[in-house]
C-alpha positions in Angstrom: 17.7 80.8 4.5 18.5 77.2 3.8 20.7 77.9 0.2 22.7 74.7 0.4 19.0 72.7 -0.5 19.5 74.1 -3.9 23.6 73.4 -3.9 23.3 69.6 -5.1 20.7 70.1 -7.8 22.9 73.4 -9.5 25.9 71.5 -9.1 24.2 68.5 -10.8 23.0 70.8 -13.4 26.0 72.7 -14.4 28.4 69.8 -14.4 25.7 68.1 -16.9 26.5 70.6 -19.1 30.1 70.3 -19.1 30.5 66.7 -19.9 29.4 65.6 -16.2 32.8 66.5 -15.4 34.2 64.3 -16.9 37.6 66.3 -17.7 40.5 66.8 -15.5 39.6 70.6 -15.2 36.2 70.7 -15.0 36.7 68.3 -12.0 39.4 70.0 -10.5 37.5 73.5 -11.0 34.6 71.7 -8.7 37.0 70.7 -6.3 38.2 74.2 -6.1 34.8 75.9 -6.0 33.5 73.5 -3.2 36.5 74.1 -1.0 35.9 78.3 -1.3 32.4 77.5 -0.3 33.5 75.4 2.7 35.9 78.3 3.3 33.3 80.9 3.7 31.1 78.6 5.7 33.3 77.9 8.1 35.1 81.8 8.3 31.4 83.5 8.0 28.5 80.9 9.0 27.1 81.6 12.4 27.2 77.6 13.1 29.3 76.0 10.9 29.9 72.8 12.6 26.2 71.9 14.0 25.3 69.2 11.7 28.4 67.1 12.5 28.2 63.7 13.4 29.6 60.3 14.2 28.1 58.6 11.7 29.2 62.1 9.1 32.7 62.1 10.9 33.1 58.2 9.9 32.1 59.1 6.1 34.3 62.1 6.0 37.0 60.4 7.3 37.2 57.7 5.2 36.3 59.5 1.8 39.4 61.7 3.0 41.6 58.9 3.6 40.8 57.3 0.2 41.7 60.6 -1.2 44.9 61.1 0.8 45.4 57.3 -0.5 44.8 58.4 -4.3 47.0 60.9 -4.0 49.9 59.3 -2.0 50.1 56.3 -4.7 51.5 58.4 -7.3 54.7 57.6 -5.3 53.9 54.1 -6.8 52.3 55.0 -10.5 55.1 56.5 -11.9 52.7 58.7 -12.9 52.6 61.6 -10.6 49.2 63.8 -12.7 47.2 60.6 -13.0 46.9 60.4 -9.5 46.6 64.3 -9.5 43.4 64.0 -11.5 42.3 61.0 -9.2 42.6 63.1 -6.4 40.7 66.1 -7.1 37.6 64.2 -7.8 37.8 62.6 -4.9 38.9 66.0 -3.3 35.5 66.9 -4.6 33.5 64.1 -3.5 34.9 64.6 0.0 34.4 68.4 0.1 30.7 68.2 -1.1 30.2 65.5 1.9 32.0 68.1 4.4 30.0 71.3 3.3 26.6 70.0 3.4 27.2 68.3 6.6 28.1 71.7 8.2 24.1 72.3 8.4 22.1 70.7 10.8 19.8 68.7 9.7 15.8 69.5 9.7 12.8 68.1 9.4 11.8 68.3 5.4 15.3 69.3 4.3 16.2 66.2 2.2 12.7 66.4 0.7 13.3 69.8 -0.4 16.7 68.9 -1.7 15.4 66.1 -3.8 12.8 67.9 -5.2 15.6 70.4 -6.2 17.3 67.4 -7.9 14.4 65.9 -10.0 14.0 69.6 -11.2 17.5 69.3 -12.4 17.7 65.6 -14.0 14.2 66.7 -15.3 15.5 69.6 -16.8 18.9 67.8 -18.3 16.8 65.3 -20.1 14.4 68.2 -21.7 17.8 69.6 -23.1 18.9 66.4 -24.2 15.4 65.5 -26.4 15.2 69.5 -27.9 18.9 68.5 -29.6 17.4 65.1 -30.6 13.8 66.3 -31.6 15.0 69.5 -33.1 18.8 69.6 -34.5 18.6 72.7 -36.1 16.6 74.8 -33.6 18.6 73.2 -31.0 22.3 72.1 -32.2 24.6 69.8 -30.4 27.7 67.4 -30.7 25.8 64.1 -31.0 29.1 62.1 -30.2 30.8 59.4 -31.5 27.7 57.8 -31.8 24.9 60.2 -33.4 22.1 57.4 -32.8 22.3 57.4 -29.4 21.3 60.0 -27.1 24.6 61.6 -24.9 23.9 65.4 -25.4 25.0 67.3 -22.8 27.1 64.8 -20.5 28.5 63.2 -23.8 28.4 59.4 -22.9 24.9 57.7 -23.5 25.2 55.8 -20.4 26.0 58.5 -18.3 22.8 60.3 -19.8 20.8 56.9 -19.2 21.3 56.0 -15.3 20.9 60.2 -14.8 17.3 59.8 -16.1 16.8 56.1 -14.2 17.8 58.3 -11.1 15.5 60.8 -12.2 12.9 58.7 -12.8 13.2 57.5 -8.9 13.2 61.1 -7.8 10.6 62.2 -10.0 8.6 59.6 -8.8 8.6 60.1 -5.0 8.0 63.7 -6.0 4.8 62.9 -7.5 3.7 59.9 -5.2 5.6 60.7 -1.7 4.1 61.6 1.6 4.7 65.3 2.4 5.3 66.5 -0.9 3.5 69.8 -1.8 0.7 70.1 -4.5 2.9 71.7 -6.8 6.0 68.9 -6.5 3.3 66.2 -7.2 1.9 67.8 -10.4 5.7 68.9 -11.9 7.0 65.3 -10.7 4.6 63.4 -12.9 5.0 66.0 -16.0 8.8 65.1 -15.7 8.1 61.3 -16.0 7.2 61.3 -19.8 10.2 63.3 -20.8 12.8 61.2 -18.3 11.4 57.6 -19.4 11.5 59.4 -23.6 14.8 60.4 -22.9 16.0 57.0 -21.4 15.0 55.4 -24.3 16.9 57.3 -26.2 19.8 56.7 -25.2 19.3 52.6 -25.7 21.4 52.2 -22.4 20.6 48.7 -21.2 22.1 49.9 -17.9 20.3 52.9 -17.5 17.0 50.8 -18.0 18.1 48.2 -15.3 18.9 51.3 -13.1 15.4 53.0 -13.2 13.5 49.4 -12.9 15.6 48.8 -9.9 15.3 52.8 -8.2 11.3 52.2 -9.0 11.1 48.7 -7.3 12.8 50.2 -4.7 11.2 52.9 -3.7 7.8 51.2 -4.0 8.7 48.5 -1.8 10.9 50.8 0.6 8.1 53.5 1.2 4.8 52.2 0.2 3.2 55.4 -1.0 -0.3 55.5 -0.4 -0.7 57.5 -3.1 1.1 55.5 -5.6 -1.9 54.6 -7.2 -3.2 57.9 -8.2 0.2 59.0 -9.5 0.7 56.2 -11.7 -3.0 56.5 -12.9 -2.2 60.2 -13.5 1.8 59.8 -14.6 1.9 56.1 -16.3 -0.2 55.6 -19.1 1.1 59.6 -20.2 4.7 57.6 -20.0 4.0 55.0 -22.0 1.8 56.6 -24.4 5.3 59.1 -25.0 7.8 56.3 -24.7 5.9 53.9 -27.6 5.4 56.8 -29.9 9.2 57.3 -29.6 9.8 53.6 -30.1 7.6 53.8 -33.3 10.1 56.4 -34.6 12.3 54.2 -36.7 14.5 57.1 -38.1 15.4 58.1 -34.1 16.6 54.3 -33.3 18.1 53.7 -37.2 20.2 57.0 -37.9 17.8 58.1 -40.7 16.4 61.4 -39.1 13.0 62.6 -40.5 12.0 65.9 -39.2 8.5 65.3 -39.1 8.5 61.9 -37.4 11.0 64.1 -34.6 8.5 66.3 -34.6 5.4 64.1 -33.7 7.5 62.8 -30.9 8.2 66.3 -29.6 4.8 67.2 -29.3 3.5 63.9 -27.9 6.1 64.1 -25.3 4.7 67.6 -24.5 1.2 66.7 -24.9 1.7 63.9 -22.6 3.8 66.3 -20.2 1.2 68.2 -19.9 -1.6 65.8 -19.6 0.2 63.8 -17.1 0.4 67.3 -15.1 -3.2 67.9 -15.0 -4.2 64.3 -14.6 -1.8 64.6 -11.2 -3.7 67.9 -10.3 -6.6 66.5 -10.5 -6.2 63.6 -8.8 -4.5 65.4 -5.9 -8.5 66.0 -4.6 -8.4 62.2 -3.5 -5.2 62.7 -2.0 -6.3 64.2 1.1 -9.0 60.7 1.4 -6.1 58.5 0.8 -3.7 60.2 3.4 -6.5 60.0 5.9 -7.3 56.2 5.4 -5.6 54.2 8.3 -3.8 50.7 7.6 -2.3 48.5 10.3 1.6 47.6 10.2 -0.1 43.8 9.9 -1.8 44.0 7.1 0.6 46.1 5.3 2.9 44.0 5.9 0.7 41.1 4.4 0.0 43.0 1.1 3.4 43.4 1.1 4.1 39.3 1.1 1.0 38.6 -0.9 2.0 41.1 -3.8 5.6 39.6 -3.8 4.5 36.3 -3.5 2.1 36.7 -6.7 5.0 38.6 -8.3 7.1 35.8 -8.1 4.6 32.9 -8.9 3.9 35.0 -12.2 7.7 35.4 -13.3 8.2 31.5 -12.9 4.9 30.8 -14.8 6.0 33.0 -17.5 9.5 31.1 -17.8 11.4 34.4 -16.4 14.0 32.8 -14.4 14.7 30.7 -17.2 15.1 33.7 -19.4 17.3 35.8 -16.8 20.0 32.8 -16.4 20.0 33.0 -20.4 20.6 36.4 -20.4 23.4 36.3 -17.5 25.1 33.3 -19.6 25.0 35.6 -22.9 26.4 38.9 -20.9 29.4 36.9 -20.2 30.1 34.8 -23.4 29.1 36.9 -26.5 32.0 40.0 -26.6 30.1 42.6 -28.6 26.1 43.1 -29.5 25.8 42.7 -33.3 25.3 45.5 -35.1 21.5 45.5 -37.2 21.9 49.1 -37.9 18.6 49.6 -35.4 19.3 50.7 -31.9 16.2 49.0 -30.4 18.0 45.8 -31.0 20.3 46.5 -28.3 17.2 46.7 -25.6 16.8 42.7 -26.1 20.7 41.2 -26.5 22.7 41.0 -23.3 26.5 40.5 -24.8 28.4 42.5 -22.6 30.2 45.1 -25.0 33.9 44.2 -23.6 33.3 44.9 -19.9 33.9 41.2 -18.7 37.3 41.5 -20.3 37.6 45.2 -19.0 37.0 42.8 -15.3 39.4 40.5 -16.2 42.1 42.8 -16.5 41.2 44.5 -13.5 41.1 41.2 -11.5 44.3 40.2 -12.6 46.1 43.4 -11.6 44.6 43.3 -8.5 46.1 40.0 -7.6 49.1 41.0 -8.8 49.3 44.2 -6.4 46.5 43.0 -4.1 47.7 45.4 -1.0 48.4 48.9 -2.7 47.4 48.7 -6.1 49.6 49.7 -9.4 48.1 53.5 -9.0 45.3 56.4 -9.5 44.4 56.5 -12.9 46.5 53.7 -14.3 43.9 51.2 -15.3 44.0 52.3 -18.7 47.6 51.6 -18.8 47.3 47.8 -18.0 43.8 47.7 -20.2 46.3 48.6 -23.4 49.2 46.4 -22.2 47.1 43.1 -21.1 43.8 43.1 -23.4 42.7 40.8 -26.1 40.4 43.0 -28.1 41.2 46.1 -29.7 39.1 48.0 -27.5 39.9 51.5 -26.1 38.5 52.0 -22.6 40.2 54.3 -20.1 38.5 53.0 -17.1 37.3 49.5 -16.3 33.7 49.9 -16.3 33.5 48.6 -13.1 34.1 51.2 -9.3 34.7 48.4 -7.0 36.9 46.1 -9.3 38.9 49.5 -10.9 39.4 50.6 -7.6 41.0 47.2 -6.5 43.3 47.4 -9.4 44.4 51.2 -9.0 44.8 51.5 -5.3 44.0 47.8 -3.7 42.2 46.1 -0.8 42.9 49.3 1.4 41.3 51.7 -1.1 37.7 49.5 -1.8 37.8 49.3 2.0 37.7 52.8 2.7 35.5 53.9 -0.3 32.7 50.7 1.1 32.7 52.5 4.2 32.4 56.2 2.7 29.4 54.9 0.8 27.5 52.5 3.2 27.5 55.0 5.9 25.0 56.9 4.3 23.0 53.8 2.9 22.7 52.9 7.1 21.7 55.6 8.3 18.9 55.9 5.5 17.4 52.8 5.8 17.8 53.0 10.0 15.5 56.0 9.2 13.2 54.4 7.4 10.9 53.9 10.4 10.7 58.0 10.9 8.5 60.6 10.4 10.3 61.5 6.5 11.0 57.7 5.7 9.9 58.2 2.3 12.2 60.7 1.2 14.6 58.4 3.0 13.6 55.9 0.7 14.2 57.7 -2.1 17.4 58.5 -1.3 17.9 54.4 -0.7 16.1 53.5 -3.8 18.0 56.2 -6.3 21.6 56.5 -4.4 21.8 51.9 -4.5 20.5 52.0 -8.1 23.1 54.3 -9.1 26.1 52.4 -7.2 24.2 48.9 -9.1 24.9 50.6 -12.3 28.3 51.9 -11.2 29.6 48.2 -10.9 29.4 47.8 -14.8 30.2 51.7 -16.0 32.2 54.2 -15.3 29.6 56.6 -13.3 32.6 57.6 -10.8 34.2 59.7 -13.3 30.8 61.6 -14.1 30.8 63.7 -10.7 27.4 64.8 -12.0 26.5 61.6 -11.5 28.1 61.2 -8.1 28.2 64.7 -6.4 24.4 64.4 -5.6 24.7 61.5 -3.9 27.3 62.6 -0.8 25.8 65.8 -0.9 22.6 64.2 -0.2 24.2 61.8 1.9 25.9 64.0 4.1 22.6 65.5 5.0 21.3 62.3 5.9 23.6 61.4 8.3 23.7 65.3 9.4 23.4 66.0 13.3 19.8 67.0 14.2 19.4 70.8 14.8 17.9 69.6 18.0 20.1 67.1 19.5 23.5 68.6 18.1 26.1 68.8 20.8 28.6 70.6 18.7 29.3 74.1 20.0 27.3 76.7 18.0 29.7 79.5 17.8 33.0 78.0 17.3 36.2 80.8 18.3 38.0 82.9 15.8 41.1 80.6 15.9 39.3 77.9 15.1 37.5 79.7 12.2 40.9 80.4 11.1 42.6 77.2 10.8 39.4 75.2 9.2 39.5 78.2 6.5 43.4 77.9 6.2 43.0 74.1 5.6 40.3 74.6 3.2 42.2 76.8 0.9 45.1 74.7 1.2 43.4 72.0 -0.1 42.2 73.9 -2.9 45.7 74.8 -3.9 46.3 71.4 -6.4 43.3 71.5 -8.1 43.6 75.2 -8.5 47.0 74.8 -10.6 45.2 71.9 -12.6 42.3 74.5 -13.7 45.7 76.7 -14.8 47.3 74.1 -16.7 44.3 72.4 -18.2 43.1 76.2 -19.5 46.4 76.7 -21.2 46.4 73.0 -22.6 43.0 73.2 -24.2 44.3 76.6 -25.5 47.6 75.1 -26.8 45.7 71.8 -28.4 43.1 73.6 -30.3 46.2 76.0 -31.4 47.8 72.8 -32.5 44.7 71.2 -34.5 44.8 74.7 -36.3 48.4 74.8 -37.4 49.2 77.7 -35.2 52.5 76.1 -33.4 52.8 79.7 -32.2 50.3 79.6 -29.9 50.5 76.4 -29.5 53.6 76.4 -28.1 52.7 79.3 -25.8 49.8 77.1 -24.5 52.3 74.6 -23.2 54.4 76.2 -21.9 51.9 78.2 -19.7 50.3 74.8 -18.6 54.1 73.4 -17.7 54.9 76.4 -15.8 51.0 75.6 -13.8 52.2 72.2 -13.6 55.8 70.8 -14.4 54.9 67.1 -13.4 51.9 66.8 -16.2 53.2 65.2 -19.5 50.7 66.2 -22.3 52.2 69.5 -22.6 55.5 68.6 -23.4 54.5 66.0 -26.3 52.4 69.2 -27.4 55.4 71.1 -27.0 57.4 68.4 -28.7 55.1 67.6 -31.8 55.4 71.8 -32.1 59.6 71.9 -32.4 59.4 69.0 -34.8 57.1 70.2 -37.1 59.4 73.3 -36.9 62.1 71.7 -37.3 63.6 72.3 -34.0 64.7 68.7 -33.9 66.9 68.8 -31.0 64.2 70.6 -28.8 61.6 68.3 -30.0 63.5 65.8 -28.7 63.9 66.5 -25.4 60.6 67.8 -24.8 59.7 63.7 -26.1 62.0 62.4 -23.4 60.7 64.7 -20.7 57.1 63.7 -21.7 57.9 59.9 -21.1 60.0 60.4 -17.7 56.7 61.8 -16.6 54.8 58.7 -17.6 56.9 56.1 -18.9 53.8 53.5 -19.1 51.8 55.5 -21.5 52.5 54.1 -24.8 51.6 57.9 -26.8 54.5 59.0 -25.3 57.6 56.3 -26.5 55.6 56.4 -29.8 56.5 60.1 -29.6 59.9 59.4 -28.7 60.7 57.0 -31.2 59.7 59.8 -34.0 61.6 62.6 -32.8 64.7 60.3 -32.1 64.0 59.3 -36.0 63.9 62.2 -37.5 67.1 63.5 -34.9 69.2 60.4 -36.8 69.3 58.4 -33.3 68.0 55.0 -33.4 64.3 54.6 -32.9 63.9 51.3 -32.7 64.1 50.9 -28.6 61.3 53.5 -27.7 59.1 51.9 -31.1 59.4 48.3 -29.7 58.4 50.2 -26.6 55.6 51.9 -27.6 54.4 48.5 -29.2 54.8 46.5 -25.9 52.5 49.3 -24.4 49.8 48.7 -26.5 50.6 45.9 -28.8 46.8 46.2 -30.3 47.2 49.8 -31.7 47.8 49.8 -35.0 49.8 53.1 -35.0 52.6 51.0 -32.4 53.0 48.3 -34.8 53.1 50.6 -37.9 55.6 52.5 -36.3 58.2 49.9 -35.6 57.4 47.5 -38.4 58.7 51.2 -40.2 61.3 51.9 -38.2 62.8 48.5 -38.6 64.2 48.9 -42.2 66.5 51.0 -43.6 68.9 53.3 -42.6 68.7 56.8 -41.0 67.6 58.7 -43.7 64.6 56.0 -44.6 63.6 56.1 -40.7 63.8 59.5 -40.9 61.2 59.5 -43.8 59.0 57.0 -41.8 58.5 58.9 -38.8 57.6 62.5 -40.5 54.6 60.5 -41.9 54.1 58.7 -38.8 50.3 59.6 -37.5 50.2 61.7 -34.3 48.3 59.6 -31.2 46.1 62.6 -30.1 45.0 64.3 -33.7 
């Protein structure tokens, strides 16, 4: 029974559905659950280690190594939990790689577990349109920003370069070699709803992402039976994706229920159709599988097609029009608001990322060898920017990975991703090359995208992709040289280190529990429990600071001053960057009678742009004790 097929698509599919992981314990639970599955594969599989490899042994070893690198610069961070958090994603990343590269590979097994994965991006994006379509049959949080579609991963991008994935997937289920009658017909019903959904979400990014999987794929595998699926799949896409463009209350924030409606049901309509179109088609597919073209002159349609292609784009000025685009992406700051979201599809400004780059590029040279830490991007972002924007990560892998942990950490993560982008394409002249190709065309327009957003955080963006590639550069099941029946001891120590490494993210799951628990206790008015809740997520974790300014924001509005107090300090000697916690400080020491004004002027030179800092000390500055005193119990609190 070949279970593991199915484990990237249901991990896909339930981190979706929790943010896409996004959340320190929803990642750390992952990394925990992945290394209890390693466990028992190791203890109770009857050949654990067949599917090793070289080429999987290089991959591992440097994903671990990054990780082992994440978590050894919290030495450097001052910031111990940030590189925590950094490391049990990673942790996770590294374990999905190592599980699914414990099976020897076999012939149709990465076909079979991308098939598993359209099913699940397919399935995300149908959730995702019932909660726009149908708000009251089908409630959801719609965000920060209701117009755009984010429901269930809860960032709009995230949702958008998921369906561009999906789209790839989706269509090498419906137009690959190999693929079962079934997987064609459900992998061109699945195109309507992605490319619907896509749109939805007005992610420029996500767009680029699909165009480039699609191109990709097309020019990687060649289908033979391309033409049939996009007679059968395209024109049901666009009919569903113009309808939804004609909806102007979906794109200007001015729902009308009826107009959500029509969409719904000629997105299912077109579902449907596309379906049956495929099915019928599939008679021909036997023809068109039997037709026999030479290398030569497929390689000649190749270079006549792209040489048409190109004579087209200059003829049409498109050149001209990309370099106009390129120049606008890096001189207009912000898209200007029209109040319709289809606007966005044709301005290229890019939103604050190029100043997100420029921060990261200058910390970098700055700490060019070991970086300033895991997770502290956000603290330079506040510190150094020029726009009052509010980013946590620098919308960028490669350039936020330079600036958190240096030259050594990009080194090790290019080699942890490449490896399975080689062995792909090397494969590319087997027997399976087109669901080799898919995995090319989907995995490199995923890490495109992931150089100008913050995919990396969303591991239900990521997790697929070593899962995948670990089976890709798997050991055949008949060449492996690895021993099939490993002894007890061995058995033993693998499981030993397995649990081990479970052990940090396990306590993170603890204290994020009782955090959540203590937070929402707090946004109540229950300090009770709220104080019960940090305390039991300090005693998980004593190096992790939120729960002592919980605790601390708890004994002042108690007026346990004194307590409050030191809770403050011991929140900012666990992060003495992070400007929320001097701000805290500075209010308990206020309302304690001892001068504020230090930890405010710190707090402001953390994050001079926040107009809580400079509220704070431009109030703190005047008057005595008793005025400060006043000023800081109606001082706002940084996380409510």
């Amino acid at each position: 029974m070949r279970w593991h097929l199915a484990l990237p698509a249901v991990l896909t599919l339930a981190l979706s559905f929790r943010a896409g992981g996004f959340f320190a314990g929803t990642t750390a639970l992952l990394a925990v659950v992945l290394a209890v599955l390693l466990v028992l594969r190791v203890t109770l599989g009857q050949t654990p280690f067949a599917g090793w490899s070289p080429a999987l042994a290089a991959a591992a070893g440097a994903l671990g190594l990054l990780t082992t690198w994440t978590l050894l610069s919290a030495l450097w961070s001052d910031a111990p939990f940030r590189a925590l958090s950094e490391f049990d994603r990673t942790l996770a990343y590294t374990l999905a790689l190592c599980l699914m590269g414990t099976f020897a590979r076999r012939s149709g097994d990465l076909d079979r577990a991308l098939q598993a994965l359209a099913a699940a991006f397919a399935v995300v994006a149908a959730a995702a349109l019932l909660t726009r379509l149908f708000p009251e049959a089908f409630p959801a949080d719609a965000g920060k920003d209701p117009d755009r579609l984010a429901f269930p991963l809860t960032y709009w991008n995230a949702l958008g370069v998921l369906c561009g994935v999906g789209i790839t997937l989706a269509l090498h289920c419906t137009a690959g070699a190999r693929q079962s009658v079934p997987a064609r017909v459900l992998g061109a019903g699945a195109l309507p709803v992605l490319a619907t959904v896509l749109y939805l979400t007005f992610s420029r990014g996500g767009l680029v992402a699909a165009a480039i999987g699609v191109v990709l794929y097309v020019a990687l595998a060649h289908p033979r039976r391309l033409a049939l699926a996009l007679l059968a799949a395209g024109v049901p896409t666009a009919i569903a994706v113009m309808r939804a463009y004609a909806a102007d209350g979906l794109a200007t924030g001015e729902f009308i229920a009826d107009e959500a409606q029509q969409v719904g049901v000629v997105t299912a309509a077109c579902s449907l159709g596309a379906m049956a179109l495929r099915a019928f088609c599939c008679l021909a597919d036997v023809r068109i599988d039997g037709v026999r073209v030479s290398p030569l002159a497929l390689r000649t349609a190749l270079v006549c097609t792209a040489a048409v292609t190109g004579a087209v784009l200059l003829a049409t000025g498109v050149p001209q029009q990309l370099d106009d685009q390129r120049r606008e992406f890096f001189e207009i700051r912000s898209i200007e608001g029209t109040g319709d979201q289809r606007d966005r599809l044709s301005q290229a400004a890019a939103s604050g990322r190029v100043q997100n780059w420029e921060v990261a590029r200058a910390v970098f040279q700055a700490n060019s060898l070991i970086g300033t830490g895991a997770g502290t991007f956000r603290l330079e972002w506040e510190r150094e920017r020029d726009i009052p924007l509010n980013v946590a990560d620098a919308h960028s892998l490669y350039l936020e990975m330079l600036a958190e942990l240096g030259g050594p950490g990009l080194l090790l993560l290019a080699i942890a991703i490449l490896l399975p982008l080689g062995t792909a394409a090397w494969r590319l002249r087997g027997a399976e090359h087109h669901a080799h190709a898919a995995f090319l065309a989907a995995s490199i327009a995923l890490l495109v995208h992931t150089g100008i957003d913050w995919d990396w955080e969303m591991p239900a963006l990521f997790v697929w992709f070593f899962a995948t590639g670990s089976m890709v550069c798997a050991a055949s099941s008949a060449t492996s040289r690895v021993p099939s029946r490993p002894g007890r001891v061995a058995r033993v120590v693998a499981g030993l280190g397995c649990l081990l490494l479970a052990a940090a993210p396990a306590t993170v799951v603890a204290s994020q529990a009782a955090l959540d628990r203590g937070t929402r206790a707090f946004r109540a008015a229950d300090c009770t429990r709220a104080v019960d809740g940090a305390l039991d997520s300090i005693s998980a974790l004593p190096s992790r600071p939120e729960p002592y300014e919980l605790l601390g924001y708890c004994n002042l509005r108690a007026r346990r001053l004194e307590l409050g107090l030191a809770a403050m300090q011991a929140s900012l000697v666990r992060d003495p960057d992070n400007w929320e916690y001097a701000y805290g400080l500075a209010v308990a020491q206020a309302l304690n009678r001892v001068d504020p004004r230090p930890a405010a002027a710190l707090a402001f030179r953390l994050n001079p742009l926040d107009v809580r800092t400079r509220e704070l000390r431009d109030a703190l500055q005047r008057g005595g004790p008793g005025r400060r005193a006043r000023a800081a119990a109606r001082a706002r609190i940084p996380f409510q």
